[in-house]
Structure formats: structure tokens, C-alpha cells
Backbone as CSV, one residue per row, in Angstrom:
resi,resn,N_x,N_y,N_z,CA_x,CA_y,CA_z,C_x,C_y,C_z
1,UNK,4.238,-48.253,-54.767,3.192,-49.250,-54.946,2.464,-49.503,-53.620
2,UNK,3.411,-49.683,-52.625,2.536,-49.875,-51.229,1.824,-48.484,-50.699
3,UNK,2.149,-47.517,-51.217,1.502,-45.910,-50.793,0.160,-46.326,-52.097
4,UNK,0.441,-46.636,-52.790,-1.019,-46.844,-54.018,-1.901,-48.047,-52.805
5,UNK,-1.467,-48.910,-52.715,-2.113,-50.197,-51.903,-2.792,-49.103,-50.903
6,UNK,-2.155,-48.582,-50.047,-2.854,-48.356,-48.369,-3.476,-46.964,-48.869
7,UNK,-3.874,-46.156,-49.863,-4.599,-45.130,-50.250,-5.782,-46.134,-50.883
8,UNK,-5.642,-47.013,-51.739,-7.008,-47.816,-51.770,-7.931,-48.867,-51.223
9,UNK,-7.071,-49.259,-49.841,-7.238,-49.866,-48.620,-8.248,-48.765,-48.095
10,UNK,-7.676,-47.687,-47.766,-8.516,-46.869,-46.597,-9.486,-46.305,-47.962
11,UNK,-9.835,-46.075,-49.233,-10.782,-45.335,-50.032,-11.940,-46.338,-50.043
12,UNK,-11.404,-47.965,-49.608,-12.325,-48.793,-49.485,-13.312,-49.179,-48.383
13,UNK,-12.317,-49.108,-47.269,-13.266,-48.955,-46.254,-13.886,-47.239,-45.762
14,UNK,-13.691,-46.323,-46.444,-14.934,-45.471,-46.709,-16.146,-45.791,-47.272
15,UNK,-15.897,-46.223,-48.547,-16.763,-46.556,-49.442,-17.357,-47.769,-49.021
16,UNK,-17.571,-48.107,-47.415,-17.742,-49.438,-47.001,-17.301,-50.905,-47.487
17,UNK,-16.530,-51.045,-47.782,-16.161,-52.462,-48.750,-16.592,-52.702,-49.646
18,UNK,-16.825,-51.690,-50.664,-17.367,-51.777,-52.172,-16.426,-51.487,-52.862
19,UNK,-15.368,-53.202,-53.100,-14.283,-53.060,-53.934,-14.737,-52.561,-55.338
20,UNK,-16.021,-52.918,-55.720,-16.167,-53.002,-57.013,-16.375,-51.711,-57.768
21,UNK,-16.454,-50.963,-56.967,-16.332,-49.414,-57.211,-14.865,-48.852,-57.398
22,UNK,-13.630,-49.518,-57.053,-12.056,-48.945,-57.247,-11.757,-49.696,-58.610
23,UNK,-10.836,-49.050,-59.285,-10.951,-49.449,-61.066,-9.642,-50.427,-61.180
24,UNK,-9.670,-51.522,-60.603,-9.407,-52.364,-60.637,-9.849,-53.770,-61.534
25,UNK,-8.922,-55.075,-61.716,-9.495,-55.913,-62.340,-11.297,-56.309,-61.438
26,UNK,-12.234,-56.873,-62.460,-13.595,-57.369,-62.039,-13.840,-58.227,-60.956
27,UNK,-13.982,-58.190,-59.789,-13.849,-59.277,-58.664,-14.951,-58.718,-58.206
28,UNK,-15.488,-60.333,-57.551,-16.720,-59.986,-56.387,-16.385,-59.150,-55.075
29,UNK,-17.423,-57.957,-55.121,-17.103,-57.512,-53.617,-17.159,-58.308,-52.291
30,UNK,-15.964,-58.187,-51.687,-15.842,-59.404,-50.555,-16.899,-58.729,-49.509
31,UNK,-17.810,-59.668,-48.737,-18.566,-59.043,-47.907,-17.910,-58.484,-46.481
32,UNK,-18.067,-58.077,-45.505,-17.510,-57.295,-44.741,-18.166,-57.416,-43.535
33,UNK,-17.882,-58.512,-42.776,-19.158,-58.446,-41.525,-17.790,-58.746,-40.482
34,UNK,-17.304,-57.742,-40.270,-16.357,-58.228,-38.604,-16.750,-59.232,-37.831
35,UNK,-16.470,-60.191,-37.293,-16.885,-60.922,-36.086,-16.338,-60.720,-34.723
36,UNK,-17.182,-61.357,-33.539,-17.180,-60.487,-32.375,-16.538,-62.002,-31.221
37,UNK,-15.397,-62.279,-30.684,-15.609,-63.383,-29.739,-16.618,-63.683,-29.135
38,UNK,-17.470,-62.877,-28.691,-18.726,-63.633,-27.977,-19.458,-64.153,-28.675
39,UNK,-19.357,-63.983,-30.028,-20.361,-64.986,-30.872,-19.814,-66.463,-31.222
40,UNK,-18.875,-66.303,-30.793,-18.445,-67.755,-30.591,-17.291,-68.186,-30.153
41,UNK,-18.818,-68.781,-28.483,-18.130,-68.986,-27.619,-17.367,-70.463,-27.613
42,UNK,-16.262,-70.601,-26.587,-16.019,-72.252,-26.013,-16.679,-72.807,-25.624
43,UNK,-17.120,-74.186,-25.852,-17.751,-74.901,-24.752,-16.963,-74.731,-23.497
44,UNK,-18.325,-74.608,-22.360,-17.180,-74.583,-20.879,-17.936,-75.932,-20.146
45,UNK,-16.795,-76.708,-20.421,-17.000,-78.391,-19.789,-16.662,-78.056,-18.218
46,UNK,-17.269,-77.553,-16.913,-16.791,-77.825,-15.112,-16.351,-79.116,-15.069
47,UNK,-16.252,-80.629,-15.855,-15.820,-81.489,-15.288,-14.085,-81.178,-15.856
48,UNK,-13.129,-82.226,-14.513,-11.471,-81.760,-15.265,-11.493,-82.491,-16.043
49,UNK,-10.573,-82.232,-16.942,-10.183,-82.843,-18.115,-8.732,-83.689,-17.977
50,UNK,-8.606,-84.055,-18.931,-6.649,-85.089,-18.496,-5.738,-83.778,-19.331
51,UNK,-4.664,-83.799,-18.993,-4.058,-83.074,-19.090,-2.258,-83.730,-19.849
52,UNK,-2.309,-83.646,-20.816,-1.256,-84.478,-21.846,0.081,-83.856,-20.850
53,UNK,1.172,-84.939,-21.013,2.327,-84.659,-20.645,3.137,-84.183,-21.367
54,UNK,3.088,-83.941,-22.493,3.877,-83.086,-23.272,3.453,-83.313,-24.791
55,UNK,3.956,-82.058,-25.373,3.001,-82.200,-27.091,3.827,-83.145,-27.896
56,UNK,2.863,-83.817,-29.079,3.057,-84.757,-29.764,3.812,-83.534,-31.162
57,UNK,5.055,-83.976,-31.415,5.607,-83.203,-32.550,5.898,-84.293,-34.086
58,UNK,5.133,-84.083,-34.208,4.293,-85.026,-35.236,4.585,-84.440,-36.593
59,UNK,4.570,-83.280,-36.813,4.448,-82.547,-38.012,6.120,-81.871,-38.046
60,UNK,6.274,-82.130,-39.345,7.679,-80.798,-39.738,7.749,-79.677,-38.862
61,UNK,6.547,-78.999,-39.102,6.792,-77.388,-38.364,6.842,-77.493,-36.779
62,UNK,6.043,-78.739,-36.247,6.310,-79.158,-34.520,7.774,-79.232,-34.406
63,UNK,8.229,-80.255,-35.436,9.794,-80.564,-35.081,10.732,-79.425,-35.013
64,UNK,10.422,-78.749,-35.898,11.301,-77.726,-36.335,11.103,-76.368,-35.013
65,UNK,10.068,-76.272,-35.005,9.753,-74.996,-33.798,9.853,-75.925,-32.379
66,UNK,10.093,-77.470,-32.104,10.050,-77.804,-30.781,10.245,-77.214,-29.745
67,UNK,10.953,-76.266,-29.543,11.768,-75.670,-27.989,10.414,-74.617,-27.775
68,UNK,10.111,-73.719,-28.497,8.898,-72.939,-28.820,7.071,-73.525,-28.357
69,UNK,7.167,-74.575,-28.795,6.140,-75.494,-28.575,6.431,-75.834,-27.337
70,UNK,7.034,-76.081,-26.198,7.416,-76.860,-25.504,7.225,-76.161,-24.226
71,UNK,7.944,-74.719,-24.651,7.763,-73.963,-23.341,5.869,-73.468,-23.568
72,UNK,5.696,-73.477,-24.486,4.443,-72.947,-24.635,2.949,-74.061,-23.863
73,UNK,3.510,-74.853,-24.574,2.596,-76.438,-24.196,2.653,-76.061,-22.368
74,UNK,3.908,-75.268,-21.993,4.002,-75.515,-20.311,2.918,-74.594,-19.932
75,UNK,2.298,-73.390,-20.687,1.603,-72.837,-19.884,0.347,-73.191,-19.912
76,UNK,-0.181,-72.238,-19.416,-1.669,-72.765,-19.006,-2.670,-72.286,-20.542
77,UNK,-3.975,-73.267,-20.533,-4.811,-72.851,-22.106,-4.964,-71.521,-22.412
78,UNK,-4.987,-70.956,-23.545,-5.117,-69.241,-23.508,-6.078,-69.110,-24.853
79,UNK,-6.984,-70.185,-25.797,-7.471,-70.653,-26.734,-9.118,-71.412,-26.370
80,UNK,-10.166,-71.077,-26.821,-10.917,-72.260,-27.066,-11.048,-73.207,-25.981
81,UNK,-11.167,-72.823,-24.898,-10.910,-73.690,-23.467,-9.965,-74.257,-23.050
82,UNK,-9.275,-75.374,-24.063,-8.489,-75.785,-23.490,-7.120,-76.031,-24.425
83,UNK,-7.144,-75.249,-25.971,-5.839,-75.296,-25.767,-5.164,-73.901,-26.040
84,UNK,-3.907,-73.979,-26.408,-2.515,-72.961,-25.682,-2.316,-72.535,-27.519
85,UNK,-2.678,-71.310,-27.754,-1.962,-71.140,-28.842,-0.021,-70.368,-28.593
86,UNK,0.750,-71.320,-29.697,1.918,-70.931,-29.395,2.162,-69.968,-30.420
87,UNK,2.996,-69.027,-30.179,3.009,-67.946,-31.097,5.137,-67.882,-30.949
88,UNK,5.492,-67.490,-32.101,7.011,-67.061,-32.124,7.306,-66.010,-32.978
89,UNK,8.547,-65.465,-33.092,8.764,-64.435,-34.235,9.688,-64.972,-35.395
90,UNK,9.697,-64.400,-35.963,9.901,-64.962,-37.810,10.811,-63.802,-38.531
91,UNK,10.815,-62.823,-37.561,11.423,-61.864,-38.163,10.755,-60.199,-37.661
92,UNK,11.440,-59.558,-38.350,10.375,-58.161,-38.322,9.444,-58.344,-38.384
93,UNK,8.599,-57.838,-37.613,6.894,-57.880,-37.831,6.616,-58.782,-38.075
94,UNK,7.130,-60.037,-37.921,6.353,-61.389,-38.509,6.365,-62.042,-37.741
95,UNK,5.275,-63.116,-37.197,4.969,-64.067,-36.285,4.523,-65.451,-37.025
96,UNK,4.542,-66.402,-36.388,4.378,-67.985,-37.096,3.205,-68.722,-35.600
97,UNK,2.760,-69.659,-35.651,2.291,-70.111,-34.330,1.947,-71.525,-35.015
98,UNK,1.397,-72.568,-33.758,0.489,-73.813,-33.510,-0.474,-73.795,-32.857
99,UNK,-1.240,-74.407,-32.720,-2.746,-74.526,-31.742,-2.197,-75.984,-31.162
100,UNK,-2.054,-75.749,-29.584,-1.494,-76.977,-28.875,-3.397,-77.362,-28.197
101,UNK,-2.917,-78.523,-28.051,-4.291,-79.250,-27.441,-3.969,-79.458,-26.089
102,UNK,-3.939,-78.880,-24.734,-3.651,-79.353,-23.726,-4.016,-80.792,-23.551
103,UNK,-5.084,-81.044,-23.621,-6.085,-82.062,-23.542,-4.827,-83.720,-24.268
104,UNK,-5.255,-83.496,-25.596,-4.169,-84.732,-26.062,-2.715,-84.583,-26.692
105,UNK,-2.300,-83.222,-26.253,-0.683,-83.350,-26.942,-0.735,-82.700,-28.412
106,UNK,-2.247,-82.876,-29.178,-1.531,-82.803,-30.481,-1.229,-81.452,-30.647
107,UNK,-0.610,-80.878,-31.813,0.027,-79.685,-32.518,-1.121,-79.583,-33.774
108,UNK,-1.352,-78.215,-33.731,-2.216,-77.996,-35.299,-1.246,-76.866,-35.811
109,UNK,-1.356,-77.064,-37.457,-0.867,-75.774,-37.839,-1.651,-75.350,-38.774
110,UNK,-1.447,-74.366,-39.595,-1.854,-74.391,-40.468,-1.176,-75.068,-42.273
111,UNK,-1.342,-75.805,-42.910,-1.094,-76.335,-43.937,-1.033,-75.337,-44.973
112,UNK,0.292,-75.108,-45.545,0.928,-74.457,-46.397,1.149,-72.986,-46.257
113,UNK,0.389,-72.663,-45.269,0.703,-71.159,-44.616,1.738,-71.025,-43.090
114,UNK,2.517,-69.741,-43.318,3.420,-69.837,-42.270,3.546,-68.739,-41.747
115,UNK,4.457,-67.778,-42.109,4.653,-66.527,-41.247,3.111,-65.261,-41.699
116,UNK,2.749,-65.031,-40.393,1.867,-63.864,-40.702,2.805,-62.454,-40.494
117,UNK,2.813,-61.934,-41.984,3.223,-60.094,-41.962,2.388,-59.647,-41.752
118,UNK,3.044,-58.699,-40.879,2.296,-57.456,-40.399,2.089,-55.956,-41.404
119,UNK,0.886,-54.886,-41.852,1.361,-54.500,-42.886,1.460,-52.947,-41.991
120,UNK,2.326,-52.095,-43.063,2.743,-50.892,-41.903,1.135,-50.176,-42.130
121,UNK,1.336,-49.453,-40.763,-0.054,-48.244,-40.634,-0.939,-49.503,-40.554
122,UNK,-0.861,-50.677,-39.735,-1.528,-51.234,-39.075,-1.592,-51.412,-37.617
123,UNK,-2.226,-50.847,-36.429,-2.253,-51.274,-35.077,-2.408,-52.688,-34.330
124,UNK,-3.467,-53.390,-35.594,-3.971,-54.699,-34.920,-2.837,-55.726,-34.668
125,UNK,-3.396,-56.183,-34.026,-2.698,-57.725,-33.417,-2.277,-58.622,-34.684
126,UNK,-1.343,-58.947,-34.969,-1.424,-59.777,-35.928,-2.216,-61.197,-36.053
127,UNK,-2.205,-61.601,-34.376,-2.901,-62.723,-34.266,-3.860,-62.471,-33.339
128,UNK,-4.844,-62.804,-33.162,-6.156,-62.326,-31.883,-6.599,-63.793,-31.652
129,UNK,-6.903,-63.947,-30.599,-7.846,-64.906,-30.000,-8.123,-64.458,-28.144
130,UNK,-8.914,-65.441,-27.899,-9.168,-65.326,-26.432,-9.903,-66.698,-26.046
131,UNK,-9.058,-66.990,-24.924,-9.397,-68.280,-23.987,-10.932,-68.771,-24.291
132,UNK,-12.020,-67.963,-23.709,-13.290,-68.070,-23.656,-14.073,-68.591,-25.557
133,UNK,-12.763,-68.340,-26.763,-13.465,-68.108,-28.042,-13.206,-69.122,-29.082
134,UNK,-13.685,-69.541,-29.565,-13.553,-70.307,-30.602,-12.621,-69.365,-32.207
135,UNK,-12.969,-67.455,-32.114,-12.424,-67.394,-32.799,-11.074,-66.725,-32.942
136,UNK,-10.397,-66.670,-34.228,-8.940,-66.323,-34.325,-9.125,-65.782,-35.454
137,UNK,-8.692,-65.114,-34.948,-8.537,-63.608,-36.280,-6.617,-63.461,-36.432
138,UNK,-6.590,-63.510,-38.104,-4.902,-62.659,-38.287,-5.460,-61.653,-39.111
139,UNK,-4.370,-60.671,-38.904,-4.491,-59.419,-39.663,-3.292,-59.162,-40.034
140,UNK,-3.205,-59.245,-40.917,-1.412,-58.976,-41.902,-1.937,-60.194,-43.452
141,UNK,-0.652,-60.557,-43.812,-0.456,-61.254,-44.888,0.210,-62.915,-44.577
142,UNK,-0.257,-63.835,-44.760,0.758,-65.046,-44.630,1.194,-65.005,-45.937
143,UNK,2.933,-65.322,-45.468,3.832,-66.095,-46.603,4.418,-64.951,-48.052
144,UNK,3.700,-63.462,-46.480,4.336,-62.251,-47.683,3.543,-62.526,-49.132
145,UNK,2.176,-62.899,-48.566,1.809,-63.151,-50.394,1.185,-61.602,-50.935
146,UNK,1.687,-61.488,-52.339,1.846,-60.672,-53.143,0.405,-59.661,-53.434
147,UNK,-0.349,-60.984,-53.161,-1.680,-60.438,-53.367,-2.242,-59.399,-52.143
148,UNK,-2.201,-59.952,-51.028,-1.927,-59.442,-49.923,-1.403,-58.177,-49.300
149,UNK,-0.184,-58.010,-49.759,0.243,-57.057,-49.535,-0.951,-55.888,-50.400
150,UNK,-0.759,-55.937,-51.259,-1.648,-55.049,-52.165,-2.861,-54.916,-51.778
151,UNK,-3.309,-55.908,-51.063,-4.947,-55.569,-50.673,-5.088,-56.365,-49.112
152,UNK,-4.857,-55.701,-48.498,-4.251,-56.625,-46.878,-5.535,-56.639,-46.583
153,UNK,-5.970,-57.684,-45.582,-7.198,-58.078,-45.115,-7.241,-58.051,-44.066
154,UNK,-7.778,-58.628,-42.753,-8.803,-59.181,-42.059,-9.049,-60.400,-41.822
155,UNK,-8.430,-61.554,-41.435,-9.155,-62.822,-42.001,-9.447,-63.309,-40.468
156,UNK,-10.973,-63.764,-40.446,-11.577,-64.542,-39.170,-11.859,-65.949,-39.699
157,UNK,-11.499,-66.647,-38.232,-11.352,-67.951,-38.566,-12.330,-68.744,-37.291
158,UNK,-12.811,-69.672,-37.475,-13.614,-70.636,-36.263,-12.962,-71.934,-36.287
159,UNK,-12.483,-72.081,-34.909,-11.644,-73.387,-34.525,-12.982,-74.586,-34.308
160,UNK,-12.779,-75.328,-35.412,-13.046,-76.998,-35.077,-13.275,-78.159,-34.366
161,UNK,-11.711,-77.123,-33.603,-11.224,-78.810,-32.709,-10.110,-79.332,-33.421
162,UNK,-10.277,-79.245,-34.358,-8.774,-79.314,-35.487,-8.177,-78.781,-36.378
163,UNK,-9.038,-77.959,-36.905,-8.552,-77.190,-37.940,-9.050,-75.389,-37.887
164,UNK,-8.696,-74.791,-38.621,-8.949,-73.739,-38.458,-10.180,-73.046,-39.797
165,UNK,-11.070,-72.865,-39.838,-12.030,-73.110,-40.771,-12.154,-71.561,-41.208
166,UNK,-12.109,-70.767,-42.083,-12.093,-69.492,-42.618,-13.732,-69.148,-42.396
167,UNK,-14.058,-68.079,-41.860,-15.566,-67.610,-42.107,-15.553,-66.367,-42.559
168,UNK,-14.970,-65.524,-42.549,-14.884,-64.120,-43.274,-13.772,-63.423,-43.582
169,UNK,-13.971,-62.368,-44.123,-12.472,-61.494,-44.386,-12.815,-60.373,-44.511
170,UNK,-12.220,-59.228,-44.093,-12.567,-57.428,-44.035,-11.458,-57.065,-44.593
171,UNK,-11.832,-55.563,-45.653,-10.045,-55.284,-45.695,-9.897,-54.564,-44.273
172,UNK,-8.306,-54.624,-44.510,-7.097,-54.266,-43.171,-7.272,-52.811,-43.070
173,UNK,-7.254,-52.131,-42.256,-7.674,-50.682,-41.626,-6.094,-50.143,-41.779
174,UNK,-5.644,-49.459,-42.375,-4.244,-49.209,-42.689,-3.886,-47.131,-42.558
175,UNK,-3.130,-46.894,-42.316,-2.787,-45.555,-42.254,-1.365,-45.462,-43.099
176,UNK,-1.521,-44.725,-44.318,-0.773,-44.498,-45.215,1.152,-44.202,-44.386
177,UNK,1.919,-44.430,-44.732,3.062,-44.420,-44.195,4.244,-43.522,-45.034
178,UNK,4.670,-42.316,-44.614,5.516,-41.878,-45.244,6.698,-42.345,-45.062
């Protein structure tokens, strides 16, 4: 089934992302526009900013990942100017993270999503961002969902300030796996 998945993964991005051409159930073709970090950039504030003394673990998944959050919160922003995304492992190929706010302590996560899988005959990063960008890209599956696996994506996201706001999705660039 996953050799059927990643043979109509890659027949799709030939066919440029014209799902609606693989004989599958009727769905809208998802559009396909990659996004680029420089299109959206951080604000870059030169005045300093305050700098929280340690993150607010506020949420279940803060409490639960604390030690993770903690050493992470110690380093320096690597996100969106100023905050620290924390990243951990979950398992094989699987990663989980928060968006720390240097600035006020808080923790973001994402709500009802958790571990991002990685899918095989994939190179990408599971998680992408960069200091200078507002955006964050995963590439795998959260939460091992079913659907997912079968048709792995792409998903770009634009940070808020609080939340993580979805703006597109590509399918996943995959190399069949014997």
C-alpha cells in the first residue's frame, strides 16, 4: 500500500499537482505554490527587547515536555526574530516541538496535533524554519494520520505571533522504497 502511495505521490508531481487526473475518489486539486522564507520576512525591531526568565508551562504538552522546553528556552531565538523553536524526538523519524517566545515566556503548540512522521524516500527536514522568517514548513504526517500517509504533503505555515496559520500544501517529493 505504501509502494501504491509513493508511485502516486511522484506520478503527481509529474503531472504537476493535478490530483484530479489519478483515479481516485473526486477531490479538488490542491493548488501547489511552494513558499520561499524571504517572502516572509520577520519584523527586525534594532531596539532590545526584555528577555523572559524562563518559559511559562502553561499547557499539558509544556508540562509534560518541560526539561526539553527549558534547555531550549536557554538558547538563543532561531524563529521569527525572537522566538526559539523547541524541537524533540518521539521516536523513529518522528519529532514533536513548541514555539517559545523569548520575549514573554509563553509556549505555543500546536492544538490537537503532535508528532510529525517522517515518510520514507523523503530527504526534507521534517520541520523547516529560519530565524529571519515568519515561515514553517513540516513535511511528513502529524499524528501518523492515515490520510497522510497515503498522500504525504508539504504543509507551509505563517507564524502570527501566536498561532501557526496554514497557507498552503504541496504533495511530499518521495522516492519509492524497496
Amino acid at each position: 500500500m505504501l509502494r501504491k502511495a509513493l508511485r502516486i505521490a511522484g506520478l503527481c508531481l509529474v503531472m504537476l499537482c493535478d490530483w484530479s487526473a489519478l483515479p481516485m475518489a473526486a477531490h479538488a486539486a490542491p493548488a501547489c505554490h511552494p513558499r520561499s522564507f524571504a517572502d516572509y520576512p520577520a519584523g527586525s525591531g534594532n531596539a532590545p527587547h526584555p528577555v523572559a526568565a524562563q518559559p511559562l508551562l502553561t499547557s499539558k504538552k509544556a508540562q509534560q515536555f518541560r526539561t526539553a522546553i527549558r534547555r531550549e528556552f536557554s538558547e538563543p531565538a532561531n524563529f521569527a526574530g525572537h522566538y526559539r523553536v523547541a524541537i524533540w524526538g518521539c521516536g523513529t523519524d518522528c519529532r514533536d516541538f513548541a514555539i517559545l517566545d523569548k520575549e514573554t515566556g509563553s509556549v505555543y503548540d500546536m492544538p490537537g496535533e503532535s508528532e510529525v512522521v517522517g515518510i520514507m524516500g523523503n530527504n526534507d527536514e521534517r520541520i523547516d524554519f529560519r530565524a529571519d522568517s515568519k515561515l514553517f514548513i513540516v513535511s511528513g504526517c502529524f499524528n501518523e494520520s492515515e490520510s497522510c500517509l497515503n498522500k504525504p504533503e508539504k504543509l507551509f505555515y505563517e507564524w502570527t505571533g501566536k498561532t501557526l496559520q496554514l497557507i498552503g500544501q504541496c504533495p511530499l517529493e518521495v522516492e519509492e522504497v524497496d
